[in-house]
C-alpha positions in Angstrom: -13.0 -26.4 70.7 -9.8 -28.3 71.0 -9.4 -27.6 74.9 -13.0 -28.7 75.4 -12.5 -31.7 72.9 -9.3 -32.7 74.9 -10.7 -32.5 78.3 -10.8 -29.3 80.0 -13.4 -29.9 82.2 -11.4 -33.0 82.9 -9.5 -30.1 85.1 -11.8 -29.6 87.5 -11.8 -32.9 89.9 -8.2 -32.2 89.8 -8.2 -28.9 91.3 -10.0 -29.8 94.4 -7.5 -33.3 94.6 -4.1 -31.6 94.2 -2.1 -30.7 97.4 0.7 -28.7 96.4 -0.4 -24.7 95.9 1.8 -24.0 92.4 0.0 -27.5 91.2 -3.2 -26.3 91.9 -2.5 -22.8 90.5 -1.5 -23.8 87.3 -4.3 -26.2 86.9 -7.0 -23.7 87.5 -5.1 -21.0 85.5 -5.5 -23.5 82.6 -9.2 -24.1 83.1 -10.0 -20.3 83.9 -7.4 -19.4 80.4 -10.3 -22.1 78.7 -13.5 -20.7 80.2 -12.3 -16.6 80.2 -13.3 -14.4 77.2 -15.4 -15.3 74.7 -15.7 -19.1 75.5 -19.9 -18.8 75.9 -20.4 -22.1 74.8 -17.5 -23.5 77.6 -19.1 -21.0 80.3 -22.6 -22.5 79.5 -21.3 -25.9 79.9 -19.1 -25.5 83.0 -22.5 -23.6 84.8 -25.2 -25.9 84.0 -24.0 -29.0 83.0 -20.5 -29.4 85.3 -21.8 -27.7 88.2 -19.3 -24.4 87.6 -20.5 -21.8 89.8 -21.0 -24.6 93.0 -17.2 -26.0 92.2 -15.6 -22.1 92.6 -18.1 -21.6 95.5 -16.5 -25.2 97.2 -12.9 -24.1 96.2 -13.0 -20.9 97.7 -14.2 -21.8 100.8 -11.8 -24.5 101.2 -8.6 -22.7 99.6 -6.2 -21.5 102.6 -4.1 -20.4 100.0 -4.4 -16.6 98.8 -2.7 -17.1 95.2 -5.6 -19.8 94.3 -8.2 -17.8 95.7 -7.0 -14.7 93.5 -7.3 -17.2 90.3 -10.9 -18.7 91.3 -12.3 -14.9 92.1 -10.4 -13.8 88.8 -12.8 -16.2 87.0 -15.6 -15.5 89.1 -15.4 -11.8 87.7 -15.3 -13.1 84.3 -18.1 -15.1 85.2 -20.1 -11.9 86.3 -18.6 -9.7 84.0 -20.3 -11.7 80.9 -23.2 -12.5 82.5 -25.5 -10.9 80.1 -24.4 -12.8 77.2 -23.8 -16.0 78.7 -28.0 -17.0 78.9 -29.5 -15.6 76.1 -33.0 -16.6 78.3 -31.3 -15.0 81.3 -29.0 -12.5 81.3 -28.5 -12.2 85.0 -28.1 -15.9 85.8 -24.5 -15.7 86.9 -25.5 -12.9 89.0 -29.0 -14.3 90.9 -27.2 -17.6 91.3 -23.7 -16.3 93.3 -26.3 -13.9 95.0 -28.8 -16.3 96.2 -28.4 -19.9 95.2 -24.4 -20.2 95.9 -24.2 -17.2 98.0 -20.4 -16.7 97.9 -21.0 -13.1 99.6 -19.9 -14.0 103.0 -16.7 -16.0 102.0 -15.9 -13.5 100.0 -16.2 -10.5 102.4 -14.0 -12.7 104.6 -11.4 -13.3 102.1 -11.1 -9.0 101.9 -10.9 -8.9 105.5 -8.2 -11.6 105.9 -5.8 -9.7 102.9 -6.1 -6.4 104.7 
């Protein structure tokens, strides 16, 4: 509650403005360390209310970088991962929404195919 009270979403905007790669690692390590876990109430609030799932979708398609990718798809799993307890009224939200409505699939499969 502190994180949230302080800010953390604050982190976001700043993610996609930073230039320097550790910056922009460590930022996004502090907001995924925030959202990660148990946070349900933080996860409902970054998805519907700051746009969550659309900002990770923007930052991995725009990322050149490989370490910031790993941290935004670490989250992304968490994301998916808790899925079923994040929307009480719909357990797969996460799921339909990165599978049809931000469909990361492609950048995704690229981002495999570009580490190998």
């Amino acid at each position: 509650k502190y994180a949230h009270h302080c800010g953390a979403f604050g982190l976001m905007p700043t993610i996609l403005a930073e230039k320097e790669t550790a910056n922009k690692r460590a930022v996004l390590g502090a907001l995924s360390s925030f959202l990660r876990g148990g946070n349900f109430e933080g996860k409902r609030e970054f998805i519907k209310v700051r746009g969550g799932l659309e900002f990770l979708a923007v930052l991995i398609e725009n990322e050149t970088q490989e370490s910031v990718n790993k941290k935004a798809i670490l989250l992304i799993y968490d994301l998916l991962l808790n899925d079923d307890g994040i929307f009480e009224e719909d357990k797969e939200y996460v799921r339909h929404a990165f599978g049809k409505d931000v469909n990361i699939v492609p950048r995704l499969l690229s981002l495999i195919q570009e580490s190998s």
